[in-house]
C-alpha positions in Angstrom: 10.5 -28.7 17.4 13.4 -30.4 19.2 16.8 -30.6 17.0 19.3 -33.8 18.7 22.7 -33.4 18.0 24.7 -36.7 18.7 28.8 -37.1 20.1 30.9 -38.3 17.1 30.8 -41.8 19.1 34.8 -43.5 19.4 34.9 -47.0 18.0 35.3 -48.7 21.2 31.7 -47.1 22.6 28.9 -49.3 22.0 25.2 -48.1 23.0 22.1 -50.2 23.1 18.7 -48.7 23.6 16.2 -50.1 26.5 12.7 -49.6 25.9 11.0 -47.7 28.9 7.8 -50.2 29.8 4.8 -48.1 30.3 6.5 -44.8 28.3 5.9 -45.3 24.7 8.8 -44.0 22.2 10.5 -43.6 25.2 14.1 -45.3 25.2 17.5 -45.5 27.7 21.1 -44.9 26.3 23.2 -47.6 27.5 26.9 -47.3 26.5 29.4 -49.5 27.2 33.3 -50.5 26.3 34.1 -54.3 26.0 37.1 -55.5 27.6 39.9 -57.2 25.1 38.4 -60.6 26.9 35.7 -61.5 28.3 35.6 -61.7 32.4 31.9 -62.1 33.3 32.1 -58.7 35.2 30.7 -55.4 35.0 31.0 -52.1 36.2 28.0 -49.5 35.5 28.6 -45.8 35.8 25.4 -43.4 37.1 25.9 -39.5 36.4 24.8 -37.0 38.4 22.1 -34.2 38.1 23.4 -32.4 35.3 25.3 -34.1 32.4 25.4 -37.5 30.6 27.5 -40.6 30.8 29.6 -39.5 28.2 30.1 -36.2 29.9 31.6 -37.8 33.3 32.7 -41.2 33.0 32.9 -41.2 29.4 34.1 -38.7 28.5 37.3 -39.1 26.6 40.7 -36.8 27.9 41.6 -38.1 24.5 41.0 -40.9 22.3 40.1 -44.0 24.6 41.0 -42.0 27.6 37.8 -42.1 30.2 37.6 -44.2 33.3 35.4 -46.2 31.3 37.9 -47.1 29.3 40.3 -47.7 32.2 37.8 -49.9 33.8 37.6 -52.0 30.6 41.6 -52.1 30.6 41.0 -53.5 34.3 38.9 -56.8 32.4 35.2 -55.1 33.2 32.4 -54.7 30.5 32.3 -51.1 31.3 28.8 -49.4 31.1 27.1 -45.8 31.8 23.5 -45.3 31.6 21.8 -41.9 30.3 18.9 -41.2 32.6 15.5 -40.1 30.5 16.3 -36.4 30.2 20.2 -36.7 29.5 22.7 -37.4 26.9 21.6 -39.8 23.9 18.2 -41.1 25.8 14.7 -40.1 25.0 13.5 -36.6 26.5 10.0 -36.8 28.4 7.0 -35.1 26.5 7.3 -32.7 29.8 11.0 -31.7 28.6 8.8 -30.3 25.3 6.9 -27.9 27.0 6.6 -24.6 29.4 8.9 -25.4 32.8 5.8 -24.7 34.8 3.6 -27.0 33.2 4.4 -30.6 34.1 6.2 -32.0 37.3 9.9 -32.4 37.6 11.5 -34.5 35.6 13.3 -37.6 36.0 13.1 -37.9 40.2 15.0 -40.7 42.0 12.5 -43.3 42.5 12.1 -43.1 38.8 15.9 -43.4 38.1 16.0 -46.4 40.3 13.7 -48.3 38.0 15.9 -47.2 34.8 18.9 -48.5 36.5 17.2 -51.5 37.2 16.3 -52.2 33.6 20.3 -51.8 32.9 21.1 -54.3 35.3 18.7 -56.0 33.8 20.2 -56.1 30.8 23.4 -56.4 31.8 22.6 -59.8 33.7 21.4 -61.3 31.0 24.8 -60.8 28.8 26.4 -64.5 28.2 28.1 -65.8 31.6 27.7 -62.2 33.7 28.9 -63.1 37.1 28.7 -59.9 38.8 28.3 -56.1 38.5 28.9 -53.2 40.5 27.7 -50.0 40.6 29.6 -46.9 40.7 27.2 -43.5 41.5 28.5 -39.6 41.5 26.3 -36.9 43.5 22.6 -36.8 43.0 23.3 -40.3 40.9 24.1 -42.0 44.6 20.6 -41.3 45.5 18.3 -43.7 42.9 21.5 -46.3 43.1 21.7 -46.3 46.5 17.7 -47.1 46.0 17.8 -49.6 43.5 20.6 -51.6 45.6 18.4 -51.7 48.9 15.6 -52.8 47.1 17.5 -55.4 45.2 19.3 -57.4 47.4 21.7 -59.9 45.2 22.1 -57.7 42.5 25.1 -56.0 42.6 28.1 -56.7 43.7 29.3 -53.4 45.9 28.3 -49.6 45.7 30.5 -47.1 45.0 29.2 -43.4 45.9 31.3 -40.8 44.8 30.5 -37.0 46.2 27.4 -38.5 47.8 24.5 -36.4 48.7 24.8 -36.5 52.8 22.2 -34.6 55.6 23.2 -31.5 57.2 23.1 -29.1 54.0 20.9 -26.0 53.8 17.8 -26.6 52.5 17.4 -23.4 50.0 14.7 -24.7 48.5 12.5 -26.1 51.1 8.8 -25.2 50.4 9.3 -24.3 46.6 7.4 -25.6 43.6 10.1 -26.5 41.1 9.5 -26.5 37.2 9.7 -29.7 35.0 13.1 -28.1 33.5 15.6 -25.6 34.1 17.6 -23.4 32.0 21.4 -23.6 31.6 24.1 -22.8 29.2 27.2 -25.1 28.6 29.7 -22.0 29.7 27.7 -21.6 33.4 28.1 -24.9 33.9 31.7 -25.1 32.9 32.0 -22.2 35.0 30.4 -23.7 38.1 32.9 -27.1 37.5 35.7 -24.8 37.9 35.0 -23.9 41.8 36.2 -20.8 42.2 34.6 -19.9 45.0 35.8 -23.0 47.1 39.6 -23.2 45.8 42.4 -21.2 46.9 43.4 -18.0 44.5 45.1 -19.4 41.5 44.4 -23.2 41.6 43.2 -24.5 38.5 42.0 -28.4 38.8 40.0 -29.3 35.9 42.0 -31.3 33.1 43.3 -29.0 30.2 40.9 -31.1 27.9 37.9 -30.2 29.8 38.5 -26.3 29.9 39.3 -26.7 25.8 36.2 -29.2 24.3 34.0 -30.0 27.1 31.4 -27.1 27.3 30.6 -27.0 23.6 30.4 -31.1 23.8 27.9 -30.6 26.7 25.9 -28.5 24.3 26.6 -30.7 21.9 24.7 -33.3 24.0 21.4 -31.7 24.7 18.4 -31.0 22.2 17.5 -27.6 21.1 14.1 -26.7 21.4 12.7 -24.3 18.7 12.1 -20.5 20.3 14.7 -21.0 23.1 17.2 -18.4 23.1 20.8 -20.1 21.5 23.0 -22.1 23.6 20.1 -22.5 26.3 19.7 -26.1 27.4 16.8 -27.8 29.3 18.0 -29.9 32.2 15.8 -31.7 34.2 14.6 -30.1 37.6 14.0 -33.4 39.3 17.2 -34.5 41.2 17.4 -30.9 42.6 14.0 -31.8 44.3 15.5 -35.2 45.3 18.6 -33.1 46.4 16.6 -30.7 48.5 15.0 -33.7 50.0 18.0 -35.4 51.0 19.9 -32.9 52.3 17.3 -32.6 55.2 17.8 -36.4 55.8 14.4 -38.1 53.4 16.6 -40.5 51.8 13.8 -43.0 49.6 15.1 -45.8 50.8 16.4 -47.8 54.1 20.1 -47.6 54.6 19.5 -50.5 56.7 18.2 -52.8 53.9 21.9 -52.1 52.1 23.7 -55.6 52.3 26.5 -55.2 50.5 30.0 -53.9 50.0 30.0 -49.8 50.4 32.7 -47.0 49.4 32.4 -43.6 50.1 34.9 -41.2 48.2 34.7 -37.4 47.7 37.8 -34.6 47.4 38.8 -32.5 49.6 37.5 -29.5 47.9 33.8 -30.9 47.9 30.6 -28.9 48.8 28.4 -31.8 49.4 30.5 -34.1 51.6 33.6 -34.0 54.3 35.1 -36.3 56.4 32.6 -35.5 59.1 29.4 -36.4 56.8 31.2 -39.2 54.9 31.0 -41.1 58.1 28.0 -39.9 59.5 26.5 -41.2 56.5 28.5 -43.8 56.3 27.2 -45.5 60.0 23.8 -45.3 58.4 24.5 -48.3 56.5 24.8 -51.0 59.2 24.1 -54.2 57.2 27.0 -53.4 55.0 29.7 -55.8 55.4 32.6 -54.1 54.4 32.7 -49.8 54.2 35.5 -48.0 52.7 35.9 -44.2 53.4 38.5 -42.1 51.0 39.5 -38.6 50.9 41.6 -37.6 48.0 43.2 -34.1 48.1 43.3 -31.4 45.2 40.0 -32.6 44.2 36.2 -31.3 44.2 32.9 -32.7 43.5 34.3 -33.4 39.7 37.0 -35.6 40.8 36.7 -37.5 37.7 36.8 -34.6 35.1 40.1 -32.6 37.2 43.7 -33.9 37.4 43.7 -36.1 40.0 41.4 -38.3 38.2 43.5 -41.2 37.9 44.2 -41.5 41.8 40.2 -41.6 41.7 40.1 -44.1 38.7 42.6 -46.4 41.3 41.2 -46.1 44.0 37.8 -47.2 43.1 39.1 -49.9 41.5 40.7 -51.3 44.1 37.9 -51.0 46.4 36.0 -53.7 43.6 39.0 -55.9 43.2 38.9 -56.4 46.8 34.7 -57.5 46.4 35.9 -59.3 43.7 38.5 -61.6 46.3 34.9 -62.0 49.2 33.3 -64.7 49.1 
């Protein structure tokens, strides 16, 4: 039996469930924050391979305090989807069951399609004009996907930590479960980067080191016989992550045709200046390409002090789509 345990949603959060065609009872979390007016624009936020919109974008410093709420101050309808798997959308029968008996879950070409359905939706909202799309880690992989395969779409593509070739491939030639196990506290632990920072420097915001792990457990179903505060996450972007790493991107970087930015911290495991622009020369259609390095930040940027700098700089990168033709 699988127990859900829901955030304590803020007033300004708004989420709207998209049927899954084709997956019965199955259902996406789509939550957003309405500007004061309305602009016809959109920004919508993709999480990476471990916690939910509300987690990472959403997650609130304090009341109203997220960068989807400082989007929204900017004049965007300000969105972040929950992947099947994550947050406050359905689990996958497979999520149910023994790790070794079903596929991975959730893999990128199948997070493409759920990001189409939210663009989907988000088009259709009363004079929409445009909509960008803002991606952290394994996220960039199924955005960068849906954009090449829907040219017109979007406005620009922000990739944040991206996943770029050249990393070790630990896992090549593994069979990997539907799920793996995690508890909030090793995860908090892993955000903290200990291993990677210098002796002593702390980045994560105080508000993140005080409510966040027991918010992330907060956030996950518990499945009846699992040992307490163990929580099933799905095993497919680590697949997708191996794969990458080695250079199998599922899509043409070629077909990409429209606005790119590339940010990541200085601290990050996944990308440098070196990869960043490697990857970044993959993308030759693009028509404008932004590359950012932000100091005293890791691969969680957007849950560590410097935040706001992040917040900023992205935005400016889509106020200057915003002025193209």
């Amino acid at each position: 039996m699988m127990a859900m345990f829901a955030f304590t949603v803020a007033a300004l959060f708004k989420t709207t469930y998209l049927p899954v065609p084709g997956s019965p009872g199955q259902r996406l979390a789509l939550h957003c924050i309405a500007p004061e007016r309305p602009t016809h624009k959109s920004v919508l936020f993709i999480h990476g391979a471990s916690f939910p919109t509300r987690l990472a974008a959403g997650y609130e410093f304090s009341p109203g305090d997220s960068w989807m709420g400082f989007m929204a101050r900017q004049g965007f309808l300000a969105c972040g989807l929950d992947f099947l798997g994550f947050g406050e959308s359905s689990r996958p029968p497979a999520m149910l069951g023994a790790a070794d008996a079903a596929a991975p879950v959730t893999r990128a070409a199948e997070a493409a399609d759920e990001i189409a359905l939210a663009v989907d939706y988000l088009q259709k909202q009363p004079g929409m004009k445009t909509i960008h799309l803002v991606a952290h880690s394994w996220g960039t992989i199924p955005a960068t996907a849906f954009a090449a395969s829907h040219p017109g779409a979007l406005k620009s593509l922000t990739l944040f930590g991206p996943i770029v070739p050249g990393r070790p491939d630990d896992d090549a030639g593994s069979e990997h479960p539907a799920w793996f196990a995690l508890t909030a506290q090793e995860r908090l632990e892993q955000l903290r980067f200990k291993k990677v920072l210098p002796a002593g420097k702390q980045l994560l915001d105080p508000a993140v080191e005080k409510r966040w792990a027991a918010q992330f457990e907060a956030s996950v179903p518990h499945v009846t016989g699992d040992k307490p505060g163990v929580l099933r996450i799905p095993e497919g972007p680590n697949v997708d992550i191996s794969a990458v790493g080695t250079g199998a991107y599922p899509y043409d970087p070629k077909a990409l045709k429209l606005p790119l930015f590339v940010v990541y911290g200085n601290y990050d495991v996944v990308v440098n200046d070196s990869g960043a622009k490697a990857f970044l020369a993959r993308f030759s259609a693009s028509p404008l390409k932004w590359q950012l390095r932000l100091d005293d930040g890791t691969h969680v940027m957007h849950l560590e002090k410097i935040r706001r700098s992040l917040y900023a700089s992205v935005n400016a990168f889509i106020s200057a789509t915003e002025l193209a033709p």
